[in-house]
C-alpha positions in Angstrom: 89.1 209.7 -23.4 87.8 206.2 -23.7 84.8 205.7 -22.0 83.8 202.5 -22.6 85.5 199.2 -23.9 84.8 195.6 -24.6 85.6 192.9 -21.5 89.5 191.5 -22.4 89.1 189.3 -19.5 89.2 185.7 -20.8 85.8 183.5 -19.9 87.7 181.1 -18.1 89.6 183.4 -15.3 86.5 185.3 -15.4 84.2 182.4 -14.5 87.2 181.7 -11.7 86.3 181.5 -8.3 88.6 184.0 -6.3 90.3 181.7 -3.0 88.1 181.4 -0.2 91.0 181.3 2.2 91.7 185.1 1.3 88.2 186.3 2.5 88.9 185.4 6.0 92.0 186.8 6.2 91.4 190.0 5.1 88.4 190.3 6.9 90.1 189.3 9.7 93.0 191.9 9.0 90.6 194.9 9.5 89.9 193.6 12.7 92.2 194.5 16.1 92.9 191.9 19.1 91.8 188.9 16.5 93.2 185.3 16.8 94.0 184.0 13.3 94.0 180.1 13.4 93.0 180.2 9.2 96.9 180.9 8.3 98.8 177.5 6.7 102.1 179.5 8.1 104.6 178.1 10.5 104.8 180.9 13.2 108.4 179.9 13.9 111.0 182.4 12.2 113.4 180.7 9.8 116.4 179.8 11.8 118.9 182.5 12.0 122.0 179.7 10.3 119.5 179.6 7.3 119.1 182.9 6.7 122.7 183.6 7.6 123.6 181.9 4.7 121.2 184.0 2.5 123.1 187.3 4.0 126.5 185.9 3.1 125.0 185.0 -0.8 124.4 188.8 -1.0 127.4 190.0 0.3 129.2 187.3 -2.1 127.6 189.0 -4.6 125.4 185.9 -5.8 122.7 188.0 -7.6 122.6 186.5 -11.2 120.4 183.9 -12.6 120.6 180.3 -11.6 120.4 177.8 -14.2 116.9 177.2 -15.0 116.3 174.1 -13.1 118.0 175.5 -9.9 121.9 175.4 -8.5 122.9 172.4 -9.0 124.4 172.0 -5.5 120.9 172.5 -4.6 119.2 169.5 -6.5 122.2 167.6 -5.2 120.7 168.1 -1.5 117.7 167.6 -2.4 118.7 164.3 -3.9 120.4 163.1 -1.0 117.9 164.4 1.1 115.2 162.8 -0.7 117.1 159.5 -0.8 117.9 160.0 3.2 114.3 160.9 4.4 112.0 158.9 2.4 114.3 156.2 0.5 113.4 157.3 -2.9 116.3 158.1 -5.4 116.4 160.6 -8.1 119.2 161.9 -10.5 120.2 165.6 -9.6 120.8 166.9 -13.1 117.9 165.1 -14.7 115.3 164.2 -12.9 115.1 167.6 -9.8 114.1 170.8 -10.6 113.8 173.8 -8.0 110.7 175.9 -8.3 108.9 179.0 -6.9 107.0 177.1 -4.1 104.9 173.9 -4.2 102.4 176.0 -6.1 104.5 176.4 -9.1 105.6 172.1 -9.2 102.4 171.7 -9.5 101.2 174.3 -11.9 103.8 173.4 -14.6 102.8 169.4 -14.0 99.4 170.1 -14.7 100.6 172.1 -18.0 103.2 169.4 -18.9 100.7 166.1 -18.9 97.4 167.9 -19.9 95.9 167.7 -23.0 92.5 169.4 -23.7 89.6 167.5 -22.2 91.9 165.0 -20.3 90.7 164.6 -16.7 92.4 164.9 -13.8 91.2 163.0 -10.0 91.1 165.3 -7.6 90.7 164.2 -3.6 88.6 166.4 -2.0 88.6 168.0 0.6 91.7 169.5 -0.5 94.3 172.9 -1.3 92.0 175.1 -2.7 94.3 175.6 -5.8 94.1 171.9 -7.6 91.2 172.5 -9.3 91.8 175.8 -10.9 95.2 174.9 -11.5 93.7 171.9 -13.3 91.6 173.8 -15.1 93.9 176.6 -16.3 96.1 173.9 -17.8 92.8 173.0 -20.5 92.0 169.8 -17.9 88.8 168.5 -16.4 89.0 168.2 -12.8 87.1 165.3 -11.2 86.5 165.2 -7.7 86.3 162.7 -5.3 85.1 163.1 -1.8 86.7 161.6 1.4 84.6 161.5 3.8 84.7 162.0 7.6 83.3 158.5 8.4 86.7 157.1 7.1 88.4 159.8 8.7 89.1 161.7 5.6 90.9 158.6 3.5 90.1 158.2 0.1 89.3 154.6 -0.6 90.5 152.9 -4.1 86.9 151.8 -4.7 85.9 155.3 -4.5 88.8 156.7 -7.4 87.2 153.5 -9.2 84.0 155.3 -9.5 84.9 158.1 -11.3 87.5 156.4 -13.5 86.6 157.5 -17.5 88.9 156.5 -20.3 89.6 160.7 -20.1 91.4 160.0 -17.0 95.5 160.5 -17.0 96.3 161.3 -13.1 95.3 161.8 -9.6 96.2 164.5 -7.5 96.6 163.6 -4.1 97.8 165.1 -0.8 99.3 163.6 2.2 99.8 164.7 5.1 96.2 166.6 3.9 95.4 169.9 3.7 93.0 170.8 5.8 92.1 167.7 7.1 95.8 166.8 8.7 95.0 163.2 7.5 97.9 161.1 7.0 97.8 157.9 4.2 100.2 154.8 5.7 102.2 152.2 3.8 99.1 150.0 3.4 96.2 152.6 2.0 99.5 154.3 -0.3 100.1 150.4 -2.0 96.0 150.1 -2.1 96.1 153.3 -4.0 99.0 152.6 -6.4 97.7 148.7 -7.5 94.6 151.3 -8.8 97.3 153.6 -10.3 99.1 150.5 -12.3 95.8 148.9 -12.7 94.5 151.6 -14.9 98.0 153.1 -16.2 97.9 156.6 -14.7 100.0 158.8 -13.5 99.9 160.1 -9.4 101.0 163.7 -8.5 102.0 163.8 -5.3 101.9 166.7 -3.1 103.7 166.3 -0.2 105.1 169.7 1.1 104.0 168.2 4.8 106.1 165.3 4.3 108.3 166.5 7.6 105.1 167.1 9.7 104.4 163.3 10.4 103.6 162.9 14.2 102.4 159.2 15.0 103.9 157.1 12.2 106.6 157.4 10.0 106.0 158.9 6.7 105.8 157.0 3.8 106.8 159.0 0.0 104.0 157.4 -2.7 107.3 157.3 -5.1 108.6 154.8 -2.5 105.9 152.1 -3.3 107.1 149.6 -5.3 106.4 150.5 -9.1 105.5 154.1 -8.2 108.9 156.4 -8.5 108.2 156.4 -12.3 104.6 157.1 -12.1 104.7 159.7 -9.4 105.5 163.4 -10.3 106.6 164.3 -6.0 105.5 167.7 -5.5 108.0 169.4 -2.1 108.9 172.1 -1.3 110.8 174.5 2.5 107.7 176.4 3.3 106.0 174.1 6.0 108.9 171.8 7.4 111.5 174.4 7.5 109.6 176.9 8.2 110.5 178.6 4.8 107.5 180.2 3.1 108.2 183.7 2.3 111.4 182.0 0.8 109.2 181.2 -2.0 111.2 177.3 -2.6 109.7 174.4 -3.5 111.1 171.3 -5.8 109.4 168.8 -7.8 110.9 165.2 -8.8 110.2 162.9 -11.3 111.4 160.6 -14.3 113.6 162.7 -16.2 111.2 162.6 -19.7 108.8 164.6 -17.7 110.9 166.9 -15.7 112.7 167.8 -19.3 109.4 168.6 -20.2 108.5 170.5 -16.9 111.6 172.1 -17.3 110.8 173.8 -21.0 107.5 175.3 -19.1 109.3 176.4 -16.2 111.9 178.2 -18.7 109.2 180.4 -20.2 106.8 180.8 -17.1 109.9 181.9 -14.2 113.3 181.7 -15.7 114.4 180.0 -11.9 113.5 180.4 -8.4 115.3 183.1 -6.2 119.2 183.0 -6.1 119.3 183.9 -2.1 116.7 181.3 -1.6 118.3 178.7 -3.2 121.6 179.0 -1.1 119.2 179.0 1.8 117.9 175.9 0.9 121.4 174.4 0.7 122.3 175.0 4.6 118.7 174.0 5.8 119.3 170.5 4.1 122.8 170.1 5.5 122.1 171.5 8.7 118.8 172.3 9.4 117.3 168.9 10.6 117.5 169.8 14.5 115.3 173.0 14.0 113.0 170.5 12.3 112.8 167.9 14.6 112.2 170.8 17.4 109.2 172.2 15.8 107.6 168.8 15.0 107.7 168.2 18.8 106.0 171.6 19.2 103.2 170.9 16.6 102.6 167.3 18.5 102.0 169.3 21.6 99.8 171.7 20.1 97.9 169.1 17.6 97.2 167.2 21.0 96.2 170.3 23.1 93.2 171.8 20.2 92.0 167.9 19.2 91.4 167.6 23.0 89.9 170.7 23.4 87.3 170.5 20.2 86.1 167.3 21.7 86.0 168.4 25.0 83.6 171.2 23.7 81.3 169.0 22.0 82.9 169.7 17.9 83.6 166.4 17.2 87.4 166.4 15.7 89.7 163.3 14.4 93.2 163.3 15.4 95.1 164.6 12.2 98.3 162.6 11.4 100.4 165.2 10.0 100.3 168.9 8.5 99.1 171.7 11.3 95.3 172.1 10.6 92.5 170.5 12.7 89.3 169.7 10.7 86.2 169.8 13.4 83.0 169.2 12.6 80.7 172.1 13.0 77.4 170.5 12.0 75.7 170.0 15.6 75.7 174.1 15.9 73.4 174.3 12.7 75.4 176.4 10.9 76.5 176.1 7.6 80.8 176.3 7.3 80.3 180.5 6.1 78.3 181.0 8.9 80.3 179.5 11.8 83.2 181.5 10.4 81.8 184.7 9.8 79.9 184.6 13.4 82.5 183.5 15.3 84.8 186.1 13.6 82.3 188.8 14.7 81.6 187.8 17.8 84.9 186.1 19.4 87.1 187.5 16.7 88.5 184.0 16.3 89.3 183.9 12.5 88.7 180.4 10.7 88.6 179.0 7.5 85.1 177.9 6.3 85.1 173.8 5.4 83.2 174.3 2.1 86.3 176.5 0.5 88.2 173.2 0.6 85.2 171.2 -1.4 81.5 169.6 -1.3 82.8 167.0 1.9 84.3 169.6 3.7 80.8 171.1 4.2 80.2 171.1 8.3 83.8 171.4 9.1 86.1 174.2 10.0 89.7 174.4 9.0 92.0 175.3 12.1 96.2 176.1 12.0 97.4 175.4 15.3 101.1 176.6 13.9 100.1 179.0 16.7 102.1 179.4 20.3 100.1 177.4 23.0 98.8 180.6 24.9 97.0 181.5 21.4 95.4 178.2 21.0 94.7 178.2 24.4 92.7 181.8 24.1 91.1 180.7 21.1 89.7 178.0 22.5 88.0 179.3 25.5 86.7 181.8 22.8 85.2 179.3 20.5 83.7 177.7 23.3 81.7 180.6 24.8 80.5 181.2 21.3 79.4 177.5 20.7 77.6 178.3 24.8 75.7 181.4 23.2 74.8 178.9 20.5 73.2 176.6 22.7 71.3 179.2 24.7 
């Protein structure tokens, strides 16, 4: 019997900081009669034509493989659909690959343009997986922190700062996770003239691309001498309501998605067969579902902004995504100790600022992809906490 053995565990997943989001939630699972508003999840079902068409791949018999890069009726959707939505144009066969989630796109970019030491911009607050993705790929993550005073947009001057001759790319989010913050045409083009400028590359995630409530989204691949300097992170979990479906896509000049694609081969073979045909009939037909659940989130975005401010937590008006990013700091507490308080005593369940970087210390991550009457108890629960605060 072997009763003791040397650590196998590598330094750097050792030294790896486990997600802060998953604290919360399992604490919060333990708990009865809690209101979760820390879950990035749509709490609409997939619509039942989408998953209709899922059924009827089974029942086809549509169980094999797929070719590695996805069914090629897919990427031909996703083409059109890209070309439809956001006016950006890529070829289906070589420049579109279907992957397991958002998470994935972005894992295998990091792996494809990293080289040891090369560094990597990283706009903070942000998903709580860039860095350590970055950093499993053998890159330096640098991070950059937007700040609340400019409602949560990075500024070019700022990405200037911490620009080495190590840098190769910057990864950037918007609609934002946590914030909600939303970049328009004019702060994308100030962005990509420092992209150009300094001959880098931009990886776009924009898996909240649908969730656009006050202007009209703008892709970064769509600014002028961007498409072949972007690698466009997407993906059906957040628009359509898709994320146990496990599909995301990733688009880009086709010398990087050929590389992307030899990764990809090794790391997943190809994203789920069912969920690929899914995909097909929520790009053909799913867009009034879509439109429906954006008028929802407006509602809802409208109704917990309102209410933070009315409660004295001082909250900007996200332009996208479903979070709301209050500031916390007039309580006194630190992020962890809003969250774990107000999970004890309301059983509210947030997510602590500081798990999304340094700047999003003082703040509080909120989903409101919640039904009204949730938000609407949560509320008056965070506010008789924030009331014992004061006392």
């Amino acid at each position: 019997m072997i009763t003791s053995r040397k650590n196998y565990v590598s330094k750097m997943v050792s030294e790896l900081k486990p997600s802060g989001i998953r604290k919360f939630f399992d604490l919060a699972a333990g708990m009865e009669g809690v209101i979760s508003l820390g879950v990035g999840e749509p709490d609409f079902v997939t619509p039942w034509h989408v998953r209709e068409e899922a059924i009827r791949s089974l029942e086809n018999g549509y169980t094999a493989y797929t070719p590695n890069a996805g069914l090629l009726e897919l990427r031909q959707e996703i083409s059109y659909y890209m070309a439809d939505r956001f006016d950006v144009r890529y070829d289906a066969e070589q420049e579109v690959i279907v992957t397991v989630g958002a998470s994935s796109a972005i894992d295998i970019a990091m792996r494809t343009i990293l080289d040891p030491g090369d560094e990597v911009i990283v706009v903070e607050p942000c998903f709580v997986s860039y860095v350590p993705m970055v950093e499993l790929a053998g890159g330096k993550a640098v991070t950059v922190q937007a700040l609340q005073e400019n409602d949560f947009k990075i500024l070019p001057e700022q990405l200037e700062a911490v620009t080495t001759a190590k840098t190769k790319a910057i990864m950037l989010c918007s609609p934002n996770n946590p914030t909600g913050t939303m970049l328009n045409k004019t702060e994308l083009e100030n962005i990509a003239a420092y992209v150009k400028k300094h001959d880098l590359l931009l990886i776009a995630d924009e898996i909240y691309a649908e969730l656009a409530y006050d202007e009209t989204y703008t892709s970064m691949a769509a600014i002028e001498g961007m498409r072949d300097r972007t690698i466009l992170v997407s993906g059906f979990s957040k628009g359509f309501a898709m994320t146990g479906w496990r599909l995301g896509f990733v688009c880009a000049p086709a010398d990087l998605t050929e590389a992307m694609l030899k990764i990809f081969q090794y790391q997943l073979m190809c994203a789920s067969t069912m969920s690929q045909y899914a995909a097909i009939e929520a790009l053909r037909n799913g867009r009034p579902e879509v439109d429906e659940m954006v008028k929802s989130y407006r509602r809802r975005r409208n109704f917990i902004v309102q209410s933070f401010n009315d409660i004295g937590l001082t909250c900007h008006n996200p332009g996208g995504a479903f979070y709301a990013f209050p500031s916390i700091q007039s309580t006194g507490l630190t992020s962890q100790q809003f969250a774990e308080q107000l999970l004890e005593k309301e059983k509210v369940a947030v997510v602590p600022g500081d798990v999304f970087g340094e700047s999003g210390e003082g703040h509080i991550r909120c989903s409101y992809a919640s039904s009204l009457e949730q938000l609407q108890e949560a509320m008056k629960r965070i506010e008789r906490f924030i009331q014992t605060l004061e006392k």
